[in-house]
mmCIF file as gemmi writes it, N, C-alpha and C atoms, coordinates in Angstrom:
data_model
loop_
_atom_site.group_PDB
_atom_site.id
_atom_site.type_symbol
_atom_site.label_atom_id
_atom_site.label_alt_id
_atom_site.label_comp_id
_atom_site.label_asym_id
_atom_site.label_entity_id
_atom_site.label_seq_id
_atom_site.pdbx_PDB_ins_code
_atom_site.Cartn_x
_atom_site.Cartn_y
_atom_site.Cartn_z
_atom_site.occupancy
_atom_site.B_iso_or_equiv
_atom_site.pdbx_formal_charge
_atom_site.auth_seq_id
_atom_site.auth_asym_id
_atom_site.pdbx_PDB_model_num
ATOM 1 N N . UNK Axp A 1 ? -156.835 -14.767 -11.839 1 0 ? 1 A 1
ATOM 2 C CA . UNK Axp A 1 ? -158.004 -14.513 -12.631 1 0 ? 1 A 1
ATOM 3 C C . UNK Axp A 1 ? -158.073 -15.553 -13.757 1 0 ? 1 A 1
ATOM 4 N N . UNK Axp A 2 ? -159.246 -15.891 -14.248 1 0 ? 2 A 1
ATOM 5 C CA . UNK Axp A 2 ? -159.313 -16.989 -15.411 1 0 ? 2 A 1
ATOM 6 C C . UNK Axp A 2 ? -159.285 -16.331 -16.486 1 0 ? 2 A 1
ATOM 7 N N . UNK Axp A 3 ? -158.835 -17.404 -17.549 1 0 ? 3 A 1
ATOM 8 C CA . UNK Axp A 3 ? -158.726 -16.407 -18.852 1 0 ? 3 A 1
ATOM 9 C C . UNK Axp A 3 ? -160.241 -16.502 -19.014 1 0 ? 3 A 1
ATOM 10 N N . UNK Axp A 4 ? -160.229 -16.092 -20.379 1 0 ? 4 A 1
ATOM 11 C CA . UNK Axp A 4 ? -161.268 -15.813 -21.432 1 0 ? 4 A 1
ATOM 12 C C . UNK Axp A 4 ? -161.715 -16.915 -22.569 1 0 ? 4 A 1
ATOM 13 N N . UNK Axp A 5 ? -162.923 -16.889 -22.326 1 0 ? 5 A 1
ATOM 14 C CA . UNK Axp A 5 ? -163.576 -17.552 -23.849 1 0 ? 5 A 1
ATOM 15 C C . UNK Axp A 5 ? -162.322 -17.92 -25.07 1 0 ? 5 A 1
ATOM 16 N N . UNK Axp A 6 ? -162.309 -16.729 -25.501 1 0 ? 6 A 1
ATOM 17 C CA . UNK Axp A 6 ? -161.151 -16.464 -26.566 1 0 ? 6 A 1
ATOM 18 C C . UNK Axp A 6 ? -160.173 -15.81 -25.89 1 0 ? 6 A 1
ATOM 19 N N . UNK Axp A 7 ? -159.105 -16.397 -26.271 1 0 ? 7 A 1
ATOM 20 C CA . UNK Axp A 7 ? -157.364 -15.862 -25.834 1 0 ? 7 A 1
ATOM 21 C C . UNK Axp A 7 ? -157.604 -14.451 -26.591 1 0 ? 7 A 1
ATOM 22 N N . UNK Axp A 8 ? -157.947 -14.003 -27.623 1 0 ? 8 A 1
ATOM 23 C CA . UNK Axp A 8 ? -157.75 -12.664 -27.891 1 0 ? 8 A 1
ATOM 24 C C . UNK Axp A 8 ? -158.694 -11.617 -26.861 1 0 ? 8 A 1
ATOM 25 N N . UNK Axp A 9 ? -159.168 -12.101 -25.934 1 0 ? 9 A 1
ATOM 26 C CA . UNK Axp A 9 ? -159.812 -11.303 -25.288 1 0 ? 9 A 1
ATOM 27 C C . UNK Axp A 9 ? -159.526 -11.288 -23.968 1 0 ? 9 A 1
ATOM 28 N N . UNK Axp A 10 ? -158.041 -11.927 -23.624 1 0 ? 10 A 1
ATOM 29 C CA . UNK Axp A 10 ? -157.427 -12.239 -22.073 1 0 ? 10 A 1
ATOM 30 C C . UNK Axp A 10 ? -156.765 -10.67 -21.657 1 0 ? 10 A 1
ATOM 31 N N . UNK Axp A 11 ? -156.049 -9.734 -22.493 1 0 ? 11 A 1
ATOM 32 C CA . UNK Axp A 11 ? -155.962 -8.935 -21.944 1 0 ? 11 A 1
ATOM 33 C C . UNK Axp A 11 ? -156.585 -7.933 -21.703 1 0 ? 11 A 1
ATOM 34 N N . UNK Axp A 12 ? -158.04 -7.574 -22.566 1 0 ? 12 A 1
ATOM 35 C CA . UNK Axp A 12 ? -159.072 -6.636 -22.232 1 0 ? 12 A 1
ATOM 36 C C . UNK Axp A 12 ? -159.312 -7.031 -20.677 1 0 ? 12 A 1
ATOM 37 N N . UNK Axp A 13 ? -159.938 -8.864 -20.621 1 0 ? 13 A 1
ATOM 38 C CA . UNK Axp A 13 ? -160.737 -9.071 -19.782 1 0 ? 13 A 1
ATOM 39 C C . UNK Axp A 13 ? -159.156 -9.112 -18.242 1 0 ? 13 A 1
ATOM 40 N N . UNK Axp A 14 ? -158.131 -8.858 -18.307 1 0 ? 14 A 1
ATOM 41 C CA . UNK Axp A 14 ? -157.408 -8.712 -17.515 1 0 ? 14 A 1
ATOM 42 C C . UNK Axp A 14 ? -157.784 -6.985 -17.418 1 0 ? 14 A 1
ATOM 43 N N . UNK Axp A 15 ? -157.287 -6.525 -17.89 1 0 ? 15 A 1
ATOM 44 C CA . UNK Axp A 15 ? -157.407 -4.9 -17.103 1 0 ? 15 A 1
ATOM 45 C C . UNK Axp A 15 ? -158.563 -4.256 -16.842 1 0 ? 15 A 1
ATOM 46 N N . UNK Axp A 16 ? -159.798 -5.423 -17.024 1 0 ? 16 A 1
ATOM 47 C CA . UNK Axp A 16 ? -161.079 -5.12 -16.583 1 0 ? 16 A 1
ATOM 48 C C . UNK Axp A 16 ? -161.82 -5.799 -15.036 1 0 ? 16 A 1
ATOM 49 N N . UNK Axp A 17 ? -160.366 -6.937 -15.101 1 0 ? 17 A 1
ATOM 50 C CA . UNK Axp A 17 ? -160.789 -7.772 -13.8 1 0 ? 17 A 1
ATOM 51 C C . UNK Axp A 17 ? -160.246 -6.642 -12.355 1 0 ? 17 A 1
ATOM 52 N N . UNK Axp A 18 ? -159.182 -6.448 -13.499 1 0 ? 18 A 1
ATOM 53 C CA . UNK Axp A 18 ? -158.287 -5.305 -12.173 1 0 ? 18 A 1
ATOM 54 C C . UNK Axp A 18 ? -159.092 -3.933 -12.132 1 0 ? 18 A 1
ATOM 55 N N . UNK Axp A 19 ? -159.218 -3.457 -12.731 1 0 ? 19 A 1
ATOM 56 C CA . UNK Axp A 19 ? -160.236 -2.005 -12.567 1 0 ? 19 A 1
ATOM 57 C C . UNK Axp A 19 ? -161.072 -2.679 -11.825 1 0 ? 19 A 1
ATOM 58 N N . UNK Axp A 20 ? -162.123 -3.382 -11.99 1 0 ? 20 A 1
ATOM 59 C CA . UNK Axp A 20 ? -163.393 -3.697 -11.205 1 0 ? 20 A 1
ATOM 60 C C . UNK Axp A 20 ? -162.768 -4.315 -9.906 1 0 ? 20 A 1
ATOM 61 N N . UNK Axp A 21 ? -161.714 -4.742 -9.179 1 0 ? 21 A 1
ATOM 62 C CA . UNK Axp A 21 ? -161.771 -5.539 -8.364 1 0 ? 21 A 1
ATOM 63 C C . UNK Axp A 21 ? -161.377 -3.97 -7.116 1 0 ? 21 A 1
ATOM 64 N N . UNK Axp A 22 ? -160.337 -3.161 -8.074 1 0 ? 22 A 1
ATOM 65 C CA . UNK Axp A 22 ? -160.25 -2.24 -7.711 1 0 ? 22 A 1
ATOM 66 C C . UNK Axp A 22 ? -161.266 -1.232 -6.996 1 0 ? 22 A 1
ATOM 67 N N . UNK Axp A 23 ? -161.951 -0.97 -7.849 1 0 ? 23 A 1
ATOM 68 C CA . UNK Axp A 23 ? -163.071 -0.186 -7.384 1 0 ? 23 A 1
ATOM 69 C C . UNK Axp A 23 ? -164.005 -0.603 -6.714 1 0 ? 23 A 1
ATOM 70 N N . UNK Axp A 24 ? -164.583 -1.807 -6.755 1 0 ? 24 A 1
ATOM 71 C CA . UNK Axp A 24 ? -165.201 -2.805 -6.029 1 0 ? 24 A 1
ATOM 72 C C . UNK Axp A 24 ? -164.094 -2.744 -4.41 1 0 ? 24 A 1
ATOM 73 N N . UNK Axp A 25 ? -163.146 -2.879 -4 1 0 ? 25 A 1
ATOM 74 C CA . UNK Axp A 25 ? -162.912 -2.986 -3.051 1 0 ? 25 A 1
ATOM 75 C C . UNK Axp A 25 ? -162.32 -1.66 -2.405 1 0 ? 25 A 1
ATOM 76 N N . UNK Axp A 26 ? -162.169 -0.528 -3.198 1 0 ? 26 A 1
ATOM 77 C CA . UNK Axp A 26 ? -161.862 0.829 -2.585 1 0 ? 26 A 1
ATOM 78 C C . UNK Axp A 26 ? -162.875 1.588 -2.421 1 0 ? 26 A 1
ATOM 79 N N . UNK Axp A 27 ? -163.906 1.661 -3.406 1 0 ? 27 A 1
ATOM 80 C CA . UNK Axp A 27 ? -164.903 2.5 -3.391 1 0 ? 27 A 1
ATOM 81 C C . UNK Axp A 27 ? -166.847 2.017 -3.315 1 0 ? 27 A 1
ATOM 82 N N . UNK Axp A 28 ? -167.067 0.649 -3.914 1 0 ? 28 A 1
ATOM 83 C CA . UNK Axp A 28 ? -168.012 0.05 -3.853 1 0 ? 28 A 1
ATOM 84 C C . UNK Axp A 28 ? -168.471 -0.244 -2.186 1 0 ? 28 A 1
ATOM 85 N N . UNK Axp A 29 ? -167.264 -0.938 -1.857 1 0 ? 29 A 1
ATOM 86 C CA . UNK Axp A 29 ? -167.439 -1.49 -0.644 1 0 ? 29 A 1
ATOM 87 C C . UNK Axp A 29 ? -167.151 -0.465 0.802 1 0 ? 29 A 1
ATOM 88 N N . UNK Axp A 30 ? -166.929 1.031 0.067 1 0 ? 30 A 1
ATOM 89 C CA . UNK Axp A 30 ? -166.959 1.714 1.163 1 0 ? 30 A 1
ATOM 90 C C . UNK Axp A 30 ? -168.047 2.971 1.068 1 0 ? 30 A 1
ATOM 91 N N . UNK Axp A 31 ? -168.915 2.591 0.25 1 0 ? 31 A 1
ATOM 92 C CA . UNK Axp A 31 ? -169.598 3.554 -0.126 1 0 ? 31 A 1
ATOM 93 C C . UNK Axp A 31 ? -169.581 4.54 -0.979 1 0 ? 31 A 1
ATOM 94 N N . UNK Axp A 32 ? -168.715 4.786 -1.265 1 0 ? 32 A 1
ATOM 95 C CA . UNK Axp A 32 ? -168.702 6.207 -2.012 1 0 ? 32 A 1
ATOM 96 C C . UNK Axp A 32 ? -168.48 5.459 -3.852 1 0 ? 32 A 1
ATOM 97 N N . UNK Axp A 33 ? -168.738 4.486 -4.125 1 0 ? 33 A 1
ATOM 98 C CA . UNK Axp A 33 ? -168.611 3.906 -5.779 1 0 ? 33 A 1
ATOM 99 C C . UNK Axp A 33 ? -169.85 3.466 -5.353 1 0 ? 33 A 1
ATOM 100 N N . UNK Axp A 34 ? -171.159 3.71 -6.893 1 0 ? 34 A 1
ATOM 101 C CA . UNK Axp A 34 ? -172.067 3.677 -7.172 1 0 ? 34 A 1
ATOM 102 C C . UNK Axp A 34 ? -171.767 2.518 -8.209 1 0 ? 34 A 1
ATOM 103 N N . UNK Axp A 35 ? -173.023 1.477 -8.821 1 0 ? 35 A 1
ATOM 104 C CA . UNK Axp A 35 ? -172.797 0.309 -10.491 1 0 ? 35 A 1
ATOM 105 C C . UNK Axp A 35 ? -173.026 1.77 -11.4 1 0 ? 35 A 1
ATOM 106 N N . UNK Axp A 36 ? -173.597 2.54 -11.04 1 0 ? 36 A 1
ATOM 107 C CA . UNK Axp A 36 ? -174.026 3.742 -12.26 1 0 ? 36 A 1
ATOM 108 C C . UNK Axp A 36 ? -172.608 4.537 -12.466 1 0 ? 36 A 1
ATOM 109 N N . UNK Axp A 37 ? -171.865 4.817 -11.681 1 0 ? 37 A 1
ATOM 110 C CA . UNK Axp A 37 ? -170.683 5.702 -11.679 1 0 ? 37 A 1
ATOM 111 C C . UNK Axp A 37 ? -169.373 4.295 -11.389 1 0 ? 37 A 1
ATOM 112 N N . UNK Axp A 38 ? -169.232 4.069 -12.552 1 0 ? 38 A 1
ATOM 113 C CA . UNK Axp A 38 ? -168.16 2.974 -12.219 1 0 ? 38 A 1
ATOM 114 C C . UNK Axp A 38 ? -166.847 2.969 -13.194 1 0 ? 38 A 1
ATOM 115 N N . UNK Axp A 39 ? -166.162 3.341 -13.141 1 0 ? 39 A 1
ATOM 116 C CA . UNK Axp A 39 ? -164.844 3.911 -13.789 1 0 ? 39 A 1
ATOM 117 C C . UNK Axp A 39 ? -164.434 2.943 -14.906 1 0 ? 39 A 1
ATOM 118 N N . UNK Axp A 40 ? -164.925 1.878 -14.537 1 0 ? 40 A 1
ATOM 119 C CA . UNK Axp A 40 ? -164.83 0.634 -15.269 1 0 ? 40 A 1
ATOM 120 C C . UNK Axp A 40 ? -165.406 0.036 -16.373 1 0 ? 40 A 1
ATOM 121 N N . UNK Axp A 41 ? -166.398 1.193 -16.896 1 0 ? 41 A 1
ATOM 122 C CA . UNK Axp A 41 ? -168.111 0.567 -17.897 1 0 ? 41 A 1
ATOM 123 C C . UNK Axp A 41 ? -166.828 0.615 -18.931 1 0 ? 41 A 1
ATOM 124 N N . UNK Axp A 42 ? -165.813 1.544 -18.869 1 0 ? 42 A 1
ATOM 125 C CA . UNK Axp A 42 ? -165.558 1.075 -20.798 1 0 ? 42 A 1
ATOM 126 C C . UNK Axp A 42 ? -164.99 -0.292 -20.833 1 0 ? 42 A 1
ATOM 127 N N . UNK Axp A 43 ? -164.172 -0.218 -19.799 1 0 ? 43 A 1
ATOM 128 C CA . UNK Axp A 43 ? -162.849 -1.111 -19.766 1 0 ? 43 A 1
ATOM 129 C C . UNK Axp A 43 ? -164.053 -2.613 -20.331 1 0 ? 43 A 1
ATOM 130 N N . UNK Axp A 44 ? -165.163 -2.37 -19.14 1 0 ? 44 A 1
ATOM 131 C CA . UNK Axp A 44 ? -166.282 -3.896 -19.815 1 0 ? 44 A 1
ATOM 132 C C . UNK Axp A 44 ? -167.382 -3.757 -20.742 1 0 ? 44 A 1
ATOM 133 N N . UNK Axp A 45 ? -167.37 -2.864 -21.889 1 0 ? 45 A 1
ATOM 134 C CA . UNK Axp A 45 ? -167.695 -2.844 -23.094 1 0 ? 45 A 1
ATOM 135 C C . UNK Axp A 45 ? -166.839 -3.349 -23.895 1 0 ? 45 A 1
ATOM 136 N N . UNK Axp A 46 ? -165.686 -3.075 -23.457 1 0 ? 46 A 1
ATOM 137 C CA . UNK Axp A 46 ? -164.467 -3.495 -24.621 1 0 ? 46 A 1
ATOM 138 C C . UNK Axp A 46 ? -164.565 -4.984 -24.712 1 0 ? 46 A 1
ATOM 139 N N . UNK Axp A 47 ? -164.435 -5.889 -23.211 1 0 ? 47 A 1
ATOM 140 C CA . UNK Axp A 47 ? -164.596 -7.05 -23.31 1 0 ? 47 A 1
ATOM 141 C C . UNK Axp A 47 ? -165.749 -7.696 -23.62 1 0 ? 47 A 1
ATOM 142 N N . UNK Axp A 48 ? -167.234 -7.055 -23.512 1 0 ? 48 A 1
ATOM 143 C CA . UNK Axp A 48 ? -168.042 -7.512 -23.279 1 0 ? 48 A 1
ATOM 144 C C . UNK Axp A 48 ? -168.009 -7.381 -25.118 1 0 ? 48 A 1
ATOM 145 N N . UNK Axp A 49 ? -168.125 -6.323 -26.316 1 0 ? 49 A 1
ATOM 146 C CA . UNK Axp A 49 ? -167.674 -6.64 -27.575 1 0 ? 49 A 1
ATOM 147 C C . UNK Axp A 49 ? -166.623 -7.814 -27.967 1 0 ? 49 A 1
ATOM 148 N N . UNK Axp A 50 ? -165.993 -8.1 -27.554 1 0 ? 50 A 1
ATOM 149 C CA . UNK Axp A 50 ? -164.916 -9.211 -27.454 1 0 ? 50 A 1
ATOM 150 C C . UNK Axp A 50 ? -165.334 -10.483 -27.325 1 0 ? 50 A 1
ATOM 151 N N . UNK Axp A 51 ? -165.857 -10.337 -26.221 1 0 ? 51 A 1
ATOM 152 C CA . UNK Axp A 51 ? -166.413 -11.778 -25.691 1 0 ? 51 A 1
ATOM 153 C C . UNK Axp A 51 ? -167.402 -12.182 -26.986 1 0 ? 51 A 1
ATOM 154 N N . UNK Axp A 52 ? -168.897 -10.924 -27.144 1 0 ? 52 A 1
ATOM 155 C CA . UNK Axp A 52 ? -169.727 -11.945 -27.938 1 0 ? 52 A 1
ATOM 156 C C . UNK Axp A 52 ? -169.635 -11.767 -29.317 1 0 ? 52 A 1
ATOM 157 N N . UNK Axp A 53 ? -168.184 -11.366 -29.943 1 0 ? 53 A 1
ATOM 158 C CA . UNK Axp A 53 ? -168 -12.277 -31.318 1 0 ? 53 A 1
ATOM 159 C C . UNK Axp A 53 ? -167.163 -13.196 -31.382 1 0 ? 53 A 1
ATOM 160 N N . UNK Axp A 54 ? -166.736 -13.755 -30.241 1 0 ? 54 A 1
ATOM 161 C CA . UNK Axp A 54 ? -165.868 -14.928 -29.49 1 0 ? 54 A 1
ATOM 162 C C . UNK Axp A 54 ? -166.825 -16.162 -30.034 1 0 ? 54 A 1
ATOM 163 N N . UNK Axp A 55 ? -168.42 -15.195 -28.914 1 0 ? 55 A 1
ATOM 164 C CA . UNK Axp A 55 ? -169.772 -16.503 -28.555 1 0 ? 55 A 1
ATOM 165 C C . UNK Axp A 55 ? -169.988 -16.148 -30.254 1 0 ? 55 A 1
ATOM 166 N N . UNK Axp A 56 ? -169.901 -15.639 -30.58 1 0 ? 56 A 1
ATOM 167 C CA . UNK Axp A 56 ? -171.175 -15.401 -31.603 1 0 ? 56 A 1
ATOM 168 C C . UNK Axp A 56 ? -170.167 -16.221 -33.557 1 0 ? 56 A 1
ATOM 169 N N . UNK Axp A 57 ? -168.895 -16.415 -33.482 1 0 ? 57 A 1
ATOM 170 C CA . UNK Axp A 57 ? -168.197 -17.406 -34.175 1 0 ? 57 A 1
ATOM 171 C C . UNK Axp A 57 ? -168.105 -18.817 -33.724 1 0 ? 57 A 1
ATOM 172 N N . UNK Axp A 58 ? -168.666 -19.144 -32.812 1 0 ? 58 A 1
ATOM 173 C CA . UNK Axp A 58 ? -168.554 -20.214 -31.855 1 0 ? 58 A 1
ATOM 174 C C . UNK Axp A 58 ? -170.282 -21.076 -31.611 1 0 ? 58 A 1
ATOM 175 N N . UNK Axp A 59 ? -170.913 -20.103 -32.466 1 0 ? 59 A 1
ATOM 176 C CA . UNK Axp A 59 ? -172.326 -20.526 -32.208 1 0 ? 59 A 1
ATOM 177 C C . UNK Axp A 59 ? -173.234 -20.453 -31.149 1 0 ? 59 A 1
ATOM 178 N N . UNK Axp A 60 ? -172.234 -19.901 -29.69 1 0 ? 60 A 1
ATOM 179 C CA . UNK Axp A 60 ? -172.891 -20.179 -28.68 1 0 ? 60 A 1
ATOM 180 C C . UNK Axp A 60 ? -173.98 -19.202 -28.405 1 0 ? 60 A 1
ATOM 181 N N . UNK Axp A 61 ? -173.708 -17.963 -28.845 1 0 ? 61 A 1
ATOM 182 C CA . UNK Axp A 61 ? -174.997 -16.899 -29.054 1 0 ? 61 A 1
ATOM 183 C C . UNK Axp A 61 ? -176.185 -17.591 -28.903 1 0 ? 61 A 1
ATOM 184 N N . UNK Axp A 62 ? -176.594 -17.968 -30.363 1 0 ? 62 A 1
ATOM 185 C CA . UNK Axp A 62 ? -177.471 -19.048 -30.474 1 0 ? 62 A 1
ATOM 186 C C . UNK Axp A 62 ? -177.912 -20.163 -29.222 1 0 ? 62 A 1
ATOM 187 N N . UNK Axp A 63 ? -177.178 -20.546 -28.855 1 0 ? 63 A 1
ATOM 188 C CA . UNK Axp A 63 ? -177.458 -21.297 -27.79 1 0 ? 63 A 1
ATOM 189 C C . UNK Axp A 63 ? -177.694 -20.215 -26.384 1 0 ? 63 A 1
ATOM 190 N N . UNK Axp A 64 ? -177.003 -19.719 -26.542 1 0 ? 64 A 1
ATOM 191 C CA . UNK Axp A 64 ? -177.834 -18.508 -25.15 1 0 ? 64 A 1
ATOM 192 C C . UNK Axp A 64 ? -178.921 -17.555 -25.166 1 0 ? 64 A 1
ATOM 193 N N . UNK Axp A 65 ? -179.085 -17.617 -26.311 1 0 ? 65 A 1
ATOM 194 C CA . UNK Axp A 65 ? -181.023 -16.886 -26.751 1 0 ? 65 A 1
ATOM 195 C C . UNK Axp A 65 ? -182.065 -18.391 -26.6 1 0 ? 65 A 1
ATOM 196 N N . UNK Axp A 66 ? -181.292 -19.081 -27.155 1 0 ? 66 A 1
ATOM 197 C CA . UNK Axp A 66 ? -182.148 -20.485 -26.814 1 0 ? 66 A 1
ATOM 198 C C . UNK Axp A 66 ? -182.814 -20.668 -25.662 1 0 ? 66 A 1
ATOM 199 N N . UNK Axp A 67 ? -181.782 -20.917 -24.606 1 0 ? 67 A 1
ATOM 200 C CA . UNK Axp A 67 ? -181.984 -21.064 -22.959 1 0 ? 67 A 1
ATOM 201 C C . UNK Axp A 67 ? -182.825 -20.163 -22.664 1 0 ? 67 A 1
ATOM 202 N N . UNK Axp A 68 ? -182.349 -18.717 -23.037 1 0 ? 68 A 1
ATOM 203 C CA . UNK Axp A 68 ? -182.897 -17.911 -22.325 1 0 ? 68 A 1
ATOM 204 C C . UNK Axp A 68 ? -184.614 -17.735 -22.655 1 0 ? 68 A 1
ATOM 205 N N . UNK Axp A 69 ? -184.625 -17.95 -23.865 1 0 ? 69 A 1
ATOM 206 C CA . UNK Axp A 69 ? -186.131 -18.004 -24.569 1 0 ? 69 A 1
ATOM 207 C C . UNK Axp A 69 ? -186.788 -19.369 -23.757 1 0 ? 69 A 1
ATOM 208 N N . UNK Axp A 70 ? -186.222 -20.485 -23.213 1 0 ? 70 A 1
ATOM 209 C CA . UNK Axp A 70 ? -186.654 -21.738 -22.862 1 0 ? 70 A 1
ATOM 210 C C . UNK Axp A 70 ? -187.135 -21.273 -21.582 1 0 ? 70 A 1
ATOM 211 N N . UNK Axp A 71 ? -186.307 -20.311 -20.68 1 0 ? 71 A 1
ATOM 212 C CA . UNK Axp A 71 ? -186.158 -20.304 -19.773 1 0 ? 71 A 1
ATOM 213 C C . UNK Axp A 71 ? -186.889 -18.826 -18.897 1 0 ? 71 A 1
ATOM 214 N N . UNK Axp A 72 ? -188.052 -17.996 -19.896 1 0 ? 72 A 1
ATOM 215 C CA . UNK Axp A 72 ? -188.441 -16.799 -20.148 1 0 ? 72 A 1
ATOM 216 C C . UNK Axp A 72 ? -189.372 -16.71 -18.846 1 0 ? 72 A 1
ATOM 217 N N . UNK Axp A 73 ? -190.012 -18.322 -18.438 1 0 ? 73 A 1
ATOM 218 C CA . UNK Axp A 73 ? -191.179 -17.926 -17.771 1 0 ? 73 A 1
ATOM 219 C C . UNK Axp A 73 ? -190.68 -18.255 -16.389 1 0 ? 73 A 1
ATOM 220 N N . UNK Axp A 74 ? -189.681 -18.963 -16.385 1 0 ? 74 A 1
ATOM 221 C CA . UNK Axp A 74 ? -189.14 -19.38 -14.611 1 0 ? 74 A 1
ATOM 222 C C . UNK Axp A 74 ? -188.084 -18.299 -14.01 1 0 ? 74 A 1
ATOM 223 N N . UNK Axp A 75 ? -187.931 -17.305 -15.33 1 0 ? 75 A 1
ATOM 224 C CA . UNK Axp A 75 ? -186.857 -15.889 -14.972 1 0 ? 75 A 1
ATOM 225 C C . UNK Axp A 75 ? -188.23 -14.599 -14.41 1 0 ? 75 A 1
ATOM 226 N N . UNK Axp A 76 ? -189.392 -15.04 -14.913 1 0 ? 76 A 1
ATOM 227 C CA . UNK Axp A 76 ? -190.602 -14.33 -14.571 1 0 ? 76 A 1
ATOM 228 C C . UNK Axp A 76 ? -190.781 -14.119 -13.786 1 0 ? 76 A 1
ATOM 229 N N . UNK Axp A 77 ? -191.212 -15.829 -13.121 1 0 ? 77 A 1
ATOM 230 C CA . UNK Axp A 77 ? -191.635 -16.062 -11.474 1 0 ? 77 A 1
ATOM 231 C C . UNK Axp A 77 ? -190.485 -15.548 -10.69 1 0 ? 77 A 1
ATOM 232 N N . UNK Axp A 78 ? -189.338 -16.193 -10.781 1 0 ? 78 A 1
ATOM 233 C CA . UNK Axp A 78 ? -188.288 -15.835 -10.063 1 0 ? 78 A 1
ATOM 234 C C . UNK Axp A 78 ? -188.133 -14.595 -9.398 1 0 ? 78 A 1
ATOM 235 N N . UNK Axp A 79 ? -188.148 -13.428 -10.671 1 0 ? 79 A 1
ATOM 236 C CA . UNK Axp A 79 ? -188.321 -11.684 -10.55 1 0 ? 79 A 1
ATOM 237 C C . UNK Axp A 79 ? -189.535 -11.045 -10.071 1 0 ? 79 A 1
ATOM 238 N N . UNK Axp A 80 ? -189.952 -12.041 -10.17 1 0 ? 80 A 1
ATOM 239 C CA . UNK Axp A 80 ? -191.416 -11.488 -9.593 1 0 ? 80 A 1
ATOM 240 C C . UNK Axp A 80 ? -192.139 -10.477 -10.863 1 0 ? 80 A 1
ATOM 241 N N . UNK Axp A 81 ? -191.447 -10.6 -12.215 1 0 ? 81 A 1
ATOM 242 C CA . UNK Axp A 81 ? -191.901 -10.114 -13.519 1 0 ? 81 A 1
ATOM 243 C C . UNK Axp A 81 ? -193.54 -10.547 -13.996 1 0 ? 81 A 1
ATOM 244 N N . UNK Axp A 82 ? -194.506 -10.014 -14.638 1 0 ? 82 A 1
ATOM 245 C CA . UNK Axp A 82 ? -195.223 -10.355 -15.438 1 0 ? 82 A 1
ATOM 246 C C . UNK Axp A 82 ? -194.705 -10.803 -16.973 1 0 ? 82 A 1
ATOM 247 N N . UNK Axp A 83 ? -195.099 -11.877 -17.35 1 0 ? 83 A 1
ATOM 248 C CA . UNK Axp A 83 ? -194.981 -12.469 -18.772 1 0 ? 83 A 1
ATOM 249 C C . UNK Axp A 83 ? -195.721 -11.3 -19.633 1 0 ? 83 A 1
């Protein structure tokens, strides 16, 4: 598994790679694990808090509202979304 953005966030995002790979291959892939019922949402809140004050001391936040604001009307078409 690859680390993380930030080293302080390698072992959240480790026991979150393993829960999800877990469940993803025992229960996702055999039917009976739902994305709504996933044993795993805390384990990737924890990292997913982790990660974006990693991005968000690092400036890159900023740069990923950027893109994404640049990038608002070709995520539209794509989805088949109205602007």
């Amino acid at each position: 598994m690859s680390q993380s953005l930030d080293k302080q966030c390698n072992e959240v995002k480790e026991r979150y790679d393993t829960c999800f790979l877990k469940w993803y291959s025992e229960k996702y892939l055999r039917g009976t694990g739902t994305v709504d019922n996933n044993e795993c949402s805390a384990l990737f809140k924890e990292y997913n808090q982790c990660l974006q004050k990693a991005l968000k001391e690092r400036g890159i936040d900023k740069l990923l509202e950027d893109a994404r604001e640049d990038n608002k009307e070709n995520d539209a078409a794509f989805l088949g979304k109205k602007k």
